[in-house]
C-alpha positions in Angstrom: 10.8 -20.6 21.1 7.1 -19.9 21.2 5.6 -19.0 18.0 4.2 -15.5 17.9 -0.3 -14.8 18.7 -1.3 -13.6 15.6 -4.9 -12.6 17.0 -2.9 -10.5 19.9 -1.0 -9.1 17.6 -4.5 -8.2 15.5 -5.8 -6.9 18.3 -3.4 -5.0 19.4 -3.0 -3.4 15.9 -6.6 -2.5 16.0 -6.5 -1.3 19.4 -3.8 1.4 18.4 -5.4 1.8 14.7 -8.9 2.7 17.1 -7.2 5.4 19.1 -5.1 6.8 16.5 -8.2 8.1 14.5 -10.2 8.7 17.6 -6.9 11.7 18.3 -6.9 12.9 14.8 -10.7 13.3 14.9 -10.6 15.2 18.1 -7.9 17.0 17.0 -9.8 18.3 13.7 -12.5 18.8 15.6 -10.6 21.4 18.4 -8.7 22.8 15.3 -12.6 23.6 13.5 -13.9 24.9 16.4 -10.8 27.5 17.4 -11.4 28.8 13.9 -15.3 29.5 14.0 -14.5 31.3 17.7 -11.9 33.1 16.2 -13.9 33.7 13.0 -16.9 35.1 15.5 -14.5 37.3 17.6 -13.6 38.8 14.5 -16.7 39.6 13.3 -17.8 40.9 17.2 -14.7 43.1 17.5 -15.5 44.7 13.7 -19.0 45.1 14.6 -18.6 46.8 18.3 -15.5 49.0 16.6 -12.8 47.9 18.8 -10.3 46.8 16.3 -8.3 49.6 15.6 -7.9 50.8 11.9 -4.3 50.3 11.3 -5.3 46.4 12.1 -8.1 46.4 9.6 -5.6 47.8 7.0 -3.1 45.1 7.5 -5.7 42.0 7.3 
């Protein structure tokens, strides 16, 4: 039996490590930027007087 490559195991573990926290940072990044668009459609539909008052009550 061959003994297992340490350094492509490493790499491997790198590799996955690497794109792992590249997906979570993109992720935060989506999750940030639905809230400020939300956050500014808010503030639009308020300001133009399209949200109805009964919605305004309940938020």
């Amino acid at each position: 039996m061959q003994a297992p490559n340490i350094r492509y195991y490493a790499f491997v573990s790198r590799f996955v490590d690497a794109v792992t926290t590249e997906a979570m940072a993109n992720e935060v990044q989506r999750v940030r930027e639905a809230r400020l668009f939300d956050r500014a459609r808010r503030s639009l539909d308020d300001a133009s007087g399209t949200v109805p008052v009964a919605v305004k009550r309940a938020a």
